[in-house]
PDBQT receptor file of N, H, CA, C and O in Angstrom, charges set to zero:
ATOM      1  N   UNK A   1     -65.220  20.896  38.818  1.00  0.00    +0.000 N 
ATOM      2  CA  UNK A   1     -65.029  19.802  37.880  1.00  0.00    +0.000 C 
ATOM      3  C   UNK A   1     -64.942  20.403  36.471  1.00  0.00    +0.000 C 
ATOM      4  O   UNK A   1     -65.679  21.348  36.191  1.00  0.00    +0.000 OA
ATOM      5  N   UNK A   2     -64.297  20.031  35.796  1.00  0.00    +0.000 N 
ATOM      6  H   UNK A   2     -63.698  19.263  36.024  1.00  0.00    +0.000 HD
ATOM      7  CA  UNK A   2     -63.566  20.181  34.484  1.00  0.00    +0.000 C 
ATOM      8  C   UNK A   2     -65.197  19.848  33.286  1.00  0.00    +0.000 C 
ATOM      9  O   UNK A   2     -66.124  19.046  33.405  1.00  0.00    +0.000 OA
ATOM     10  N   UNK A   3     -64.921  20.777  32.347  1.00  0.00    +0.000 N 
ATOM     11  H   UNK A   3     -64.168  21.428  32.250  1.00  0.00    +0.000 HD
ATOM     12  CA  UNK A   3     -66.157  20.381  31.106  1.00  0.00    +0.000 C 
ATOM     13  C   UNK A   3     -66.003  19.235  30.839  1.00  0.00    +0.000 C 
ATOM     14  O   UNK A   3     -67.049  18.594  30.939  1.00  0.00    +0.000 OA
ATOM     15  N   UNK A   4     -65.003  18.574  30.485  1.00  0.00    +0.000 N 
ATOM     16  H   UNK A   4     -64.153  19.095  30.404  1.00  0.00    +0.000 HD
ATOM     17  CA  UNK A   4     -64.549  17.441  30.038  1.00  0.00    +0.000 C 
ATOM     18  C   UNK A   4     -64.679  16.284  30.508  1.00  0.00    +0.000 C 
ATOM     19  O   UNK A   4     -65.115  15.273  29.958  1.00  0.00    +0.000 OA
ATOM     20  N   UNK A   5     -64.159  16.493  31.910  1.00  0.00    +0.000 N 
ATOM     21  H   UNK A   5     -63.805  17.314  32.357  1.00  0.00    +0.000 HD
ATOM     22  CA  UNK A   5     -64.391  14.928  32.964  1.00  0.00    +0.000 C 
ATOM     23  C   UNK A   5     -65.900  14.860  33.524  1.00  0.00    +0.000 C 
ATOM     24  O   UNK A   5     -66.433  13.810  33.883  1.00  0.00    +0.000 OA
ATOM     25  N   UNK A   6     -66.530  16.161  33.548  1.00  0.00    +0.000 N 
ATOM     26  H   UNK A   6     -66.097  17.014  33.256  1.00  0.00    +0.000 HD
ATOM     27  CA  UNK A   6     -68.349  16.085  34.069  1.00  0.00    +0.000 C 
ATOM     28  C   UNK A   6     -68.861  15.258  32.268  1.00  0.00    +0.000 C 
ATOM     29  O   UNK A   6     -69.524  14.221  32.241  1.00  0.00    +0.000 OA
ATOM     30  N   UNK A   7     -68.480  15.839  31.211  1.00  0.00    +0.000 N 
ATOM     31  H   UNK A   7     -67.941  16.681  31.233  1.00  0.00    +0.000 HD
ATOM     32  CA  UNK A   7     -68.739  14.982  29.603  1.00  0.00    +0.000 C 
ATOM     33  C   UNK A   7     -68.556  13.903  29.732  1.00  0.00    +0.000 C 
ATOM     34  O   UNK A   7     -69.340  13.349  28.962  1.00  0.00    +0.000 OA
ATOM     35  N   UNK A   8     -67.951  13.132  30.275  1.00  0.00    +0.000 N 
ATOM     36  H   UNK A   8     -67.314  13.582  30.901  1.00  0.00    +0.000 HD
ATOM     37  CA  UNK A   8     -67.253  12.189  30.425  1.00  0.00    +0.000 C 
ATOM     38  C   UNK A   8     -68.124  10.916  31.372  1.00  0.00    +0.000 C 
ATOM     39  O   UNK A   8     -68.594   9.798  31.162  1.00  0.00    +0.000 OA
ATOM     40  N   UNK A   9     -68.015  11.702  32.300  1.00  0.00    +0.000 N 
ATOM     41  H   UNK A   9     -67.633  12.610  32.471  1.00  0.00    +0.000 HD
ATOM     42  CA  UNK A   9     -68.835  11.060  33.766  1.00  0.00    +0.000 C 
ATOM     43  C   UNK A   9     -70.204  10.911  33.294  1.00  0.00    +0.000 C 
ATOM     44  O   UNK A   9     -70.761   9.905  33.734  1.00  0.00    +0.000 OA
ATOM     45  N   UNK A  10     -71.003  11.761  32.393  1.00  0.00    +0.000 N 
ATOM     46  H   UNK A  10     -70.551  12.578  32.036  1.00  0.00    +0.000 HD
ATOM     47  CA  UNK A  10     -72.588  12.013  31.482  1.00  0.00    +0.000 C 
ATOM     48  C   UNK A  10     -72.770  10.651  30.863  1.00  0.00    +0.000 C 
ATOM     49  O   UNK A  10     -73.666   9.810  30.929  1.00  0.00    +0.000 OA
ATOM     50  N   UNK A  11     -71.498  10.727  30.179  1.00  0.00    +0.000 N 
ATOM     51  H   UNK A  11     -70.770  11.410  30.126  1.00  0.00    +0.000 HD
ATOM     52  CA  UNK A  11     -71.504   9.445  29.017  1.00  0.00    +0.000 C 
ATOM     53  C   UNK A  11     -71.270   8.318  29.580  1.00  0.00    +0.000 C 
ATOM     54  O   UNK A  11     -71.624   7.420  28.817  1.00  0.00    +0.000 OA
ATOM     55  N   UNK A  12     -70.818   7.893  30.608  1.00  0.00    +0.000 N 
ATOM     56  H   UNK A  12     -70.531   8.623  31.228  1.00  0.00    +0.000 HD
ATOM     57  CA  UNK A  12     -70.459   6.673  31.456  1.00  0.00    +0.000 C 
ATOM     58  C   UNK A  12     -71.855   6.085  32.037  1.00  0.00    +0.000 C 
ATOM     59  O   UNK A  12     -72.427   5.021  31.804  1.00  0.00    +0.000 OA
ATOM     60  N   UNK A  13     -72.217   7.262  32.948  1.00  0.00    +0.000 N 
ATOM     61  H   UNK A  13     -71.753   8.127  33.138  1.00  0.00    +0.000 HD
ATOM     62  CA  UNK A  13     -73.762   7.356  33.479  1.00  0.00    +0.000 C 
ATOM     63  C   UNK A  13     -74.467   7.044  32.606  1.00  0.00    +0.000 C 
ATOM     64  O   UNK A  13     -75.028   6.042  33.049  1.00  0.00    +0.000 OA
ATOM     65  N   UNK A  14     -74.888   7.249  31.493  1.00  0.00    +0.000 N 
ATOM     66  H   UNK A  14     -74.432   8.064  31.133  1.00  0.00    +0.000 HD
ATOM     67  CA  UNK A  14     -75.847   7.311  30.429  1.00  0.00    +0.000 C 
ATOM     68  C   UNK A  14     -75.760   5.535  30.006  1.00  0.00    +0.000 C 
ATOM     69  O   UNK A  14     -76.671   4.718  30.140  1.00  0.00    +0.000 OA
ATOM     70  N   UNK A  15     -74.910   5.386  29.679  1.00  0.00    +0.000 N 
ATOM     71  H   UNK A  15     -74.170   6.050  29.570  1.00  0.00    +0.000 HD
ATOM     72  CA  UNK A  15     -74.008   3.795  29.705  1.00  0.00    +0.000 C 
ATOM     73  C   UNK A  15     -74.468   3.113  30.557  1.00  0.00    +0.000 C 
ATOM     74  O   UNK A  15     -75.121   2.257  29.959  1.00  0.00    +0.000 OA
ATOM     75  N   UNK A  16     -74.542   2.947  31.616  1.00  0.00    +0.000 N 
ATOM     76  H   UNK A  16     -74.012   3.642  32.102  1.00  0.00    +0.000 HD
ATOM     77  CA  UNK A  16     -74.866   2.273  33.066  1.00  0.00    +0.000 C 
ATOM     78  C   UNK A  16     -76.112   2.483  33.144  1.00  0.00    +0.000 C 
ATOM     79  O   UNK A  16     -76.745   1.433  33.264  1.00  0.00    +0.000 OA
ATOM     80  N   UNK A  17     -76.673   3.320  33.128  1.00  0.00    +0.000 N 
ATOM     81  H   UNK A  17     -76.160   4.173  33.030  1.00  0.00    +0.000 HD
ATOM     82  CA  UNK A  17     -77.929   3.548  33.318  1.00  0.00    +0.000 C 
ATOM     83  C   UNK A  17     -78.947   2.802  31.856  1.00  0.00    +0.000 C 
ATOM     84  O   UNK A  17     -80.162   2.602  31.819  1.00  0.00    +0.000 OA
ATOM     85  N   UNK A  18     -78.213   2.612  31.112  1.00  0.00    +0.000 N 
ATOM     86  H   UNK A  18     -77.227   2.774  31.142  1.00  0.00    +0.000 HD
ATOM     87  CA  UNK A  18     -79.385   2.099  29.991  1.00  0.00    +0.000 C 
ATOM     88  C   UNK A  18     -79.163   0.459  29.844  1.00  0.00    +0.000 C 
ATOM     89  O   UNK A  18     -79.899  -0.318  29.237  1.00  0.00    +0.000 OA
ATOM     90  N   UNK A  19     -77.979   0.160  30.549  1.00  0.00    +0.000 N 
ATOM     91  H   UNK A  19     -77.382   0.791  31.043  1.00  0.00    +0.000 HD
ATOM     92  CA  UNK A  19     -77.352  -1.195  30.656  1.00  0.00    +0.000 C 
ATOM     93  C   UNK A  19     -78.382  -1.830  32.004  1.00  0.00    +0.000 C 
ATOM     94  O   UNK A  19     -78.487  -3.055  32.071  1.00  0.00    +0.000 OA
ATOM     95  N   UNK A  20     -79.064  -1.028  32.970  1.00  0.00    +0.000 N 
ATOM     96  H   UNK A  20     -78.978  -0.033  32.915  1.00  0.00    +0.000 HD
ATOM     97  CA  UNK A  20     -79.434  -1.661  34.493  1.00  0.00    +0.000 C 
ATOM     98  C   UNK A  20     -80.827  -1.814  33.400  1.00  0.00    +0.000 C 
ATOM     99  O   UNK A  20     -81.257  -2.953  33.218  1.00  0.00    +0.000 OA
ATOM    100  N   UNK A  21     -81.622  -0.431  32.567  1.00  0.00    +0.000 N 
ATOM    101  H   UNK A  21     -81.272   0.494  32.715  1.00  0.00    +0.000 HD
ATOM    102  CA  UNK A  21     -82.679  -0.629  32.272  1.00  0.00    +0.000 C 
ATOM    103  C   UNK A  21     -82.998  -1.970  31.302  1.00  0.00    +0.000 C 
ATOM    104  O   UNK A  21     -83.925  -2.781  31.279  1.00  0.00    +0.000 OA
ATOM    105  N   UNK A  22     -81.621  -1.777  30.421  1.00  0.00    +0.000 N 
ATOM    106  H   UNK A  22     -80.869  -1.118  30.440  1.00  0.00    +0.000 HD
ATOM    107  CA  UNK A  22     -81.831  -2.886  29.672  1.00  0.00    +0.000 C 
ATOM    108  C   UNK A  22     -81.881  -4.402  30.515  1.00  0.00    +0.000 C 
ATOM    109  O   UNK A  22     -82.797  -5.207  30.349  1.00  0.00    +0.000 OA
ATOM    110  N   UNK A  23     -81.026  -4.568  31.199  1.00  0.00    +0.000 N 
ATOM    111  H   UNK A  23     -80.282  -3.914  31.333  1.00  0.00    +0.000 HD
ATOM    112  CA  UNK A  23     -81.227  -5.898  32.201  1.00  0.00    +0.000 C 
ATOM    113  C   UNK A  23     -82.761  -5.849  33.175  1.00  0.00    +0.000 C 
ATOM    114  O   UNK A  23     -83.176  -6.964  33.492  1.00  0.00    +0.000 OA
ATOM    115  N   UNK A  24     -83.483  -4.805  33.586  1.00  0.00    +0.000 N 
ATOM    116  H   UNK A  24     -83.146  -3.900  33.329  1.00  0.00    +0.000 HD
ATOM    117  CA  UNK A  24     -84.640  -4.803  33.929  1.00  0.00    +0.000 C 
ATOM    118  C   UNK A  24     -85.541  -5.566  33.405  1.00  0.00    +0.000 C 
ATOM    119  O   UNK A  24     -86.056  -6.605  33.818  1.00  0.00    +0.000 OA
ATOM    120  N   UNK A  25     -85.806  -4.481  31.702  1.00  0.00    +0.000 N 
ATOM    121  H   UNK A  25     -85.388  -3.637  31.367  1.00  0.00    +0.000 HD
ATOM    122  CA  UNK A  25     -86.598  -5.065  31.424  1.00  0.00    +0.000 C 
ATOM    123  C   UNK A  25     -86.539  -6.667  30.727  1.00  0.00    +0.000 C 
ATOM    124  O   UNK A  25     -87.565  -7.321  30.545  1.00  0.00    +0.000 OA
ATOM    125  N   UNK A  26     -85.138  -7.176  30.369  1.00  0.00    +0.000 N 
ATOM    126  H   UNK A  26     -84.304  -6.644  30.517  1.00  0.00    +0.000 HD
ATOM    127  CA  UNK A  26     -85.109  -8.113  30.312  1.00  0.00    +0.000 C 
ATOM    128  C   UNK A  26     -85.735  -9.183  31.433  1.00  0.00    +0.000 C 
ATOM    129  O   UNK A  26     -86.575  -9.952  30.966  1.00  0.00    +0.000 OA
ATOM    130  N   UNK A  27     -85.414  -9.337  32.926  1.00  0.00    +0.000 N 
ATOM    131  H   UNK A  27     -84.731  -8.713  33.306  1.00  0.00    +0.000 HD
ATOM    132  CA  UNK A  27     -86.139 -10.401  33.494  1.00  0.00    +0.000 C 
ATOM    133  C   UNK A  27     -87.741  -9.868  34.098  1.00  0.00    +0.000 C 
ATOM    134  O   UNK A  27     -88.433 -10.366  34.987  1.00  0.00    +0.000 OA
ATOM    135  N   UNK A  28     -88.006  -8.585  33.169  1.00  0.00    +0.000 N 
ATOM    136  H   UNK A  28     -87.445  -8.180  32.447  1.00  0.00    +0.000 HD
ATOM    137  CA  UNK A  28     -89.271  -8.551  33.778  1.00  0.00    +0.000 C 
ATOM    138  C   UNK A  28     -90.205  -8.944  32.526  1.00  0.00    +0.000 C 
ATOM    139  O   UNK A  28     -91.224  -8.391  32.112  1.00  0.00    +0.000 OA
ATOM    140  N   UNK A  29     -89.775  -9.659  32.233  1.00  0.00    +0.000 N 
ATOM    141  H   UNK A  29     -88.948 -10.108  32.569  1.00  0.00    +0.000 HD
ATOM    142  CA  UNK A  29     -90.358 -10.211  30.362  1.00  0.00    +0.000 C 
ATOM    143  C   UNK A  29     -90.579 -10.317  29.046  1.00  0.00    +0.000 C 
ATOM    144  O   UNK A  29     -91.039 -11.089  28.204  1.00  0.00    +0.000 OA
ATOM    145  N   UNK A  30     -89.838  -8.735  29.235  1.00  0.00    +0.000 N 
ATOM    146  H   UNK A  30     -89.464  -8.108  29.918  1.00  0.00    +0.000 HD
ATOM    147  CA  UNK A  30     -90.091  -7.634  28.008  1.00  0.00    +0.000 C 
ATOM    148  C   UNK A  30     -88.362  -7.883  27.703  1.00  0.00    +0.000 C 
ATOM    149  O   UNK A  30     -87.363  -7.368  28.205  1.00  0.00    +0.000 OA
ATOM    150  N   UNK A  31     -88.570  -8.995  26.562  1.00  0.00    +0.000 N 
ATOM    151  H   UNK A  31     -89.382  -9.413  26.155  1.00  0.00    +0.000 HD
ATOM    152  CA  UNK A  31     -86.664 -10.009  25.993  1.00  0.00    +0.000 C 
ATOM    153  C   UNK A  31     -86.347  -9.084  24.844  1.00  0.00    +0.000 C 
ATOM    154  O   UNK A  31     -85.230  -8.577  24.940  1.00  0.00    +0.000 OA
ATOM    155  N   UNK A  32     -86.890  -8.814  24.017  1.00  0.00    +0.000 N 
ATOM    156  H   UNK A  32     -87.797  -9.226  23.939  1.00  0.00    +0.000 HD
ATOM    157  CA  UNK A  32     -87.034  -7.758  23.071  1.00  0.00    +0.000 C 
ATOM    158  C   UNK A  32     -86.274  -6.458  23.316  1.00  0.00    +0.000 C 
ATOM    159  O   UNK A  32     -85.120  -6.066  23.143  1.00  0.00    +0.000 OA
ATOM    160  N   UNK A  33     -87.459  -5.936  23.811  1.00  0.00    +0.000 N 
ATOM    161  H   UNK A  33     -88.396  -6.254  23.951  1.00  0.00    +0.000 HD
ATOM    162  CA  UNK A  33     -87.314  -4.386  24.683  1.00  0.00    +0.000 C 
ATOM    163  C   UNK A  33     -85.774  -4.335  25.225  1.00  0.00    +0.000 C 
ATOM    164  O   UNK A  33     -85.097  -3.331  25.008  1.00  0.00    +0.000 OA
ATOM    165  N   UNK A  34     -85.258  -5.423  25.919  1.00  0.00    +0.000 N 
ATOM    166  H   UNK A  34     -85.808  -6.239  26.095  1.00  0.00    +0.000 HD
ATOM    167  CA  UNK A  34     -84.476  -5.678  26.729  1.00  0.00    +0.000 C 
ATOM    168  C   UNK A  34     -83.238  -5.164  25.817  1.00  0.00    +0.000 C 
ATOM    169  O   UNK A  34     -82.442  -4.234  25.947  1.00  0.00    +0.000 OA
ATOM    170  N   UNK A  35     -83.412  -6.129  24.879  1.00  0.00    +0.000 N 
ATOM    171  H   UNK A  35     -84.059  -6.884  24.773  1.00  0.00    +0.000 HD
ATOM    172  CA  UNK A  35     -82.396  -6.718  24.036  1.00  0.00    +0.000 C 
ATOM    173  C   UNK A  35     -82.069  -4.951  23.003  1.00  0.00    +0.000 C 
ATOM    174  O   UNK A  35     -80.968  -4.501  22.684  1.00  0.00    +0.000 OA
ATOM    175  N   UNK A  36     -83.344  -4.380  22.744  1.00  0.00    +0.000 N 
ATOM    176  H   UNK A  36     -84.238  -4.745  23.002  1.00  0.00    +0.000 HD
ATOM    177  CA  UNK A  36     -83.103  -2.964  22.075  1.00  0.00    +0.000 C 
ATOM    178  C   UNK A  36     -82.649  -2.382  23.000  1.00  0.00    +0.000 C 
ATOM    179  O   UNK A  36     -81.837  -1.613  22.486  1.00  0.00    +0.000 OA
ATOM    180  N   UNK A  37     -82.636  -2.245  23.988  1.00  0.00    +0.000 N 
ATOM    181  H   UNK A  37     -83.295  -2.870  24.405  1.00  0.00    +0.000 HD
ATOM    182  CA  UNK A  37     -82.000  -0.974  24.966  1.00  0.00    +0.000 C 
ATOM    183  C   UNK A  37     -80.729  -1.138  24.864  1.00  0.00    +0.000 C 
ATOM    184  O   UNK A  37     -79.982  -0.218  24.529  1.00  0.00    +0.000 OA
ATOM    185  N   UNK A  38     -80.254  -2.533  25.187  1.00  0.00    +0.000 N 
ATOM    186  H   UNK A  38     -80.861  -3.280  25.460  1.00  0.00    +0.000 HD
ATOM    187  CA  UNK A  38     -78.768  -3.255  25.859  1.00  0.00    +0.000 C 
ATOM    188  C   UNK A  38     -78.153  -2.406  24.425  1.00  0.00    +0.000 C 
ATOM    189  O   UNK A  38     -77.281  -1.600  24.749  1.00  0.00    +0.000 OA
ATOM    190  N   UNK A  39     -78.420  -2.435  23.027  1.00  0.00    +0.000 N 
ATOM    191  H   UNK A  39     -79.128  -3.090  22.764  1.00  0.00    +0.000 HD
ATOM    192  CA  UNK A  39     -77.998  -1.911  21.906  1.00  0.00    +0.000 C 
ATOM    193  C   UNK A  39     -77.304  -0.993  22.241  1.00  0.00    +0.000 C 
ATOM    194  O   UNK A  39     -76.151  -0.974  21.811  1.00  0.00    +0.000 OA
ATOM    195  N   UNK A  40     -77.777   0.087  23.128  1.00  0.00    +0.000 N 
ATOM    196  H   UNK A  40     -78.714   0.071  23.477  1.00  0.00    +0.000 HD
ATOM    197  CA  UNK A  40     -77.854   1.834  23.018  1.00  0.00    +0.000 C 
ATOM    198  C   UNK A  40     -76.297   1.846  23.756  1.00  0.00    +0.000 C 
ATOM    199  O   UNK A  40     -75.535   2.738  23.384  1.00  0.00    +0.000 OA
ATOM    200  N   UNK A  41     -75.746   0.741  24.936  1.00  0.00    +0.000 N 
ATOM    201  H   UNK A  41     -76.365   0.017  25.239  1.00  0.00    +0.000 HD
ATOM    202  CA  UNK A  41     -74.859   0.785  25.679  1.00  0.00    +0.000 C 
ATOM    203  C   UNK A  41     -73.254   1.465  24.667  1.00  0.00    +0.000 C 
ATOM    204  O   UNK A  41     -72.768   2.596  24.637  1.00  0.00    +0.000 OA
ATOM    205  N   UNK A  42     -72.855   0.212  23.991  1.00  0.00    +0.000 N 
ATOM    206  H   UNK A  42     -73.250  -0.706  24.016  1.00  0.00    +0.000 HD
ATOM    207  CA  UNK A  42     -72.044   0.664  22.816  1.00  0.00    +0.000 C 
ATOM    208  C   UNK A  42     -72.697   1.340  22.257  1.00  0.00    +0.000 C 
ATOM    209  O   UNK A  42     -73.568   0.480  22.130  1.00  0.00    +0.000 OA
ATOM    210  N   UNK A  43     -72.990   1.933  21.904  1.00  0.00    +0.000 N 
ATOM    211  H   UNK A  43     -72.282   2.631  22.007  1.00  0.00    +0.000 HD
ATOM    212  CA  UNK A  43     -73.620   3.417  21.168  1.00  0.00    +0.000 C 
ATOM    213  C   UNK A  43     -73.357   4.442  21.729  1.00  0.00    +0.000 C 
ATOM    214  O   UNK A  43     -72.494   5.175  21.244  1.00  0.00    +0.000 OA
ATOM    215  N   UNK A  44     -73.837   4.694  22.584  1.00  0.00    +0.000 N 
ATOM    216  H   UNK A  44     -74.537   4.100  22.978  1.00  0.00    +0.000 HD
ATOM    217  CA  UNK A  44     -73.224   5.566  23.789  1.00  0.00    +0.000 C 
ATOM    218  C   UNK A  44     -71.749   5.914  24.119  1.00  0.00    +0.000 C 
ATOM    219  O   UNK A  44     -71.378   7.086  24.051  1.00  0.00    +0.000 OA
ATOM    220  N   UNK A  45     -70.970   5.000  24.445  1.00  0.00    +0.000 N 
ATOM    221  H   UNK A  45     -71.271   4.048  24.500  1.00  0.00    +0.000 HD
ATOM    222  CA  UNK A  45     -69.419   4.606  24.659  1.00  0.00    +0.000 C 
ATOM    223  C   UNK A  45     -68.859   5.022  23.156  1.00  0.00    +0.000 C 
ATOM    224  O   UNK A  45     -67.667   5.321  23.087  1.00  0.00    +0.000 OA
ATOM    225  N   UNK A  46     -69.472   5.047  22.227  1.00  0.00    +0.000 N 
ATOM    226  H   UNK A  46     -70.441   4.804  22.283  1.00  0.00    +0.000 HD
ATOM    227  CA  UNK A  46     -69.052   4.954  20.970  1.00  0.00    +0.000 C 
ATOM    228  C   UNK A  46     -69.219   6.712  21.045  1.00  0.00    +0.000 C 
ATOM    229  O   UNK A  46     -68.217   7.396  21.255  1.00  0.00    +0.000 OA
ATOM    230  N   UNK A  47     -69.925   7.041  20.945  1.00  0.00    +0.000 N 
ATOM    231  H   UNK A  47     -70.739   6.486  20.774  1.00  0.00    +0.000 HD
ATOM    232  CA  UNK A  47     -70.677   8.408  20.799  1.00  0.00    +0.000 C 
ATOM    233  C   UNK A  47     -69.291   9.155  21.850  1.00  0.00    +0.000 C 
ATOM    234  O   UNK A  47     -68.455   9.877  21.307  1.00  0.00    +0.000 OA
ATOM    235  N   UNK A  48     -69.257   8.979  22.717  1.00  0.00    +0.000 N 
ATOM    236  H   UNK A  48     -69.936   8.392  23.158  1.00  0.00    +0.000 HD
ATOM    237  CA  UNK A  48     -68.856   9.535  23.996  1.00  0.00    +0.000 C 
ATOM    238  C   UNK A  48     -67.075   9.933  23.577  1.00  0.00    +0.000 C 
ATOM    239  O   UNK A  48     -66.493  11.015  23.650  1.00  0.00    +0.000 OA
ATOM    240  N   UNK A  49     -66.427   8.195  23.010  1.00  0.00    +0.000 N 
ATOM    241  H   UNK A  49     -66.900   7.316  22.951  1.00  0.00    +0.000 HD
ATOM    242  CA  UNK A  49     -65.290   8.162  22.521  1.00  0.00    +0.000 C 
ATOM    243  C   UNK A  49     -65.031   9.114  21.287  1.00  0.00    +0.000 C 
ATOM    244  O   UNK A  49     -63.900   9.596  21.233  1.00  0.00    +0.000 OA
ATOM    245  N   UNK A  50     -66.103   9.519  20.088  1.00  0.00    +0.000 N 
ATOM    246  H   UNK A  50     -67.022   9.128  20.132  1.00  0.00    +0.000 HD
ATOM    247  CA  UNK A  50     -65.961  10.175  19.198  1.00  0.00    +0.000 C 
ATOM    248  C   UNK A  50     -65.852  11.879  19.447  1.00  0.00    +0.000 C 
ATOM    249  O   UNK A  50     -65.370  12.780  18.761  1.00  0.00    +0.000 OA
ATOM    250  N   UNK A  51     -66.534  11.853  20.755  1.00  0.00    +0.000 N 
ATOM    251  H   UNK A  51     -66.925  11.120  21.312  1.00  0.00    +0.000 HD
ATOM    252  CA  UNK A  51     -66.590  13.555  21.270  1.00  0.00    +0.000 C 
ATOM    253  C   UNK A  51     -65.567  13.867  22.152  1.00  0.00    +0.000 C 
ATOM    254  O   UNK A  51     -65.343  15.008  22.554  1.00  0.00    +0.000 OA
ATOM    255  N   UNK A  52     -65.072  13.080  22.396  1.00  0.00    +0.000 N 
ATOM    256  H   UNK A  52     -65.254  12.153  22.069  1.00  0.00    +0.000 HD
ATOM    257  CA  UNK A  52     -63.673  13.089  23.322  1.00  0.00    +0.000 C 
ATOM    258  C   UNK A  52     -62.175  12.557  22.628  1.00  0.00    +0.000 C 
ATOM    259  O   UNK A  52     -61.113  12.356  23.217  1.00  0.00    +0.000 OA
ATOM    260  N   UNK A  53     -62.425  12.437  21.470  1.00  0.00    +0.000 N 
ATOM    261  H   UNK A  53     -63.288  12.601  20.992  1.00  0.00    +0.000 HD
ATOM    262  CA  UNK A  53     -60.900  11.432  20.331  1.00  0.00    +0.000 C 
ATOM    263  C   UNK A  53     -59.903  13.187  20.367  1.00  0.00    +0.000 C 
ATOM    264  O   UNK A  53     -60.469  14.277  20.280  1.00  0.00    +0.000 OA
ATOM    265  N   UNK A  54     -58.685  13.032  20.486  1.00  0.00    +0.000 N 
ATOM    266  H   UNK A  54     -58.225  12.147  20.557  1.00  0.00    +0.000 HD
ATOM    267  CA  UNK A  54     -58.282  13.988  20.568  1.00  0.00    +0.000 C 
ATOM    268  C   UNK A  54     -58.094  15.190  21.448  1.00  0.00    +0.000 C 
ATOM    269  O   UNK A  54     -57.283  16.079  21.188  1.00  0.00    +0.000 OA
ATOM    270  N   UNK A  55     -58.914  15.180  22.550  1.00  0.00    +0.000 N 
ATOM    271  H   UNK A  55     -59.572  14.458  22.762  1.00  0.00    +0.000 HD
ATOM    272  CA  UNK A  55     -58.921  16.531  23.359  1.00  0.00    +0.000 C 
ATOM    273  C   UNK A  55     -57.718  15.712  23.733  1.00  0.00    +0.000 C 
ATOM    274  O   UNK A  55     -57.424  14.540  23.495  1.00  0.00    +0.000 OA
ATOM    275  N   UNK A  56     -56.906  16.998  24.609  1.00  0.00    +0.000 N 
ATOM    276  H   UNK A  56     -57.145  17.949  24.802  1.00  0.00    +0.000 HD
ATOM    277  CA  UNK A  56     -56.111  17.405  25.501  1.00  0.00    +0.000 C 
ATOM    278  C   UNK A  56     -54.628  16.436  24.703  1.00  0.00    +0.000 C 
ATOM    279  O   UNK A  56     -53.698  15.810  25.212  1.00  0.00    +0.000 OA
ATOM    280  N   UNK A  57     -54.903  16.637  23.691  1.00  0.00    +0.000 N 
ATOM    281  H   UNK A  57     -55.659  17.146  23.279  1.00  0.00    +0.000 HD
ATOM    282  CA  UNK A  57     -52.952  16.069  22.852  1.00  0.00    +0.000 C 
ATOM    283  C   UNK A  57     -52.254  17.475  22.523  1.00  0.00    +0.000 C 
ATOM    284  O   UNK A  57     -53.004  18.207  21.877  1.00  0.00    +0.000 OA
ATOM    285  N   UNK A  58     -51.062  18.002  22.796  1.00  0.00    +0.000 N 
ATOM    286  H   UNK A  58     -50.452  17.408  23.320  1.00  0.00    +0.000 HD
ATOM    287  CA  UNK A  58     -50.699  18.930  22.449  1.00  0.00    +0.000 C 
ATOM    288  C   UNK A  58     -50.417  18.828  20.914  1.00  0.00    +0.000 C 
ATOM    289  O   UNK A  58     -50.318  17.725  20.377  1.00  0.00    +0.000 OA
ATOM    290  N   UNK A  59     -50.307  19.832  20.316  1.00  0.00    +0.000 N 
ATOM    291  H   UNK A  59     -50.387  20.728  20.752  1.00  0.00    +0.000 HD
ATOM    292  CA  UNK A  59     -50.161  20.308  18.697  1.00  0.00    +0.000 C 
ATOM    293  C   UNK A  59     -48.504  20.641  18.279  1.00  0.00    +0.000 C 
ATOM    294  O   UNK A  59     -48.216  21.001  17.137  1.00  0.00    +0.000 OA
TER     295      UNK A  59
């Protein structure tokens, strides 16, 4: 697997994974908590898109 598409697959994962926690702790009571995690999702995707803008365009 390629540096790029495993970077890639990190940042997706990372995404999903803070999106299930954030919905966790949302119906386990903690609306708040919930609501700060769900934040991190676009953040992430954002982050991910800024480290990846440009690879692989020829010059």
């Amino acid at each position: 697997m390629k540096k790029q598409t495993f970077g890639k697959v990190l940042v997706v994962l990372g995404a999903g994974l803070s999106f299930l926690f954030s919905v966790g702790l949302w119906f386990n009571g903690q609306r708040e908590e919930g609501l700060f995690v769900g934040i991190w999702v676009p953040s992430i995707l954002s982050f991910g898109t800024l480290l990846f803008a440009g690879r692989g365009v020829a010059s």
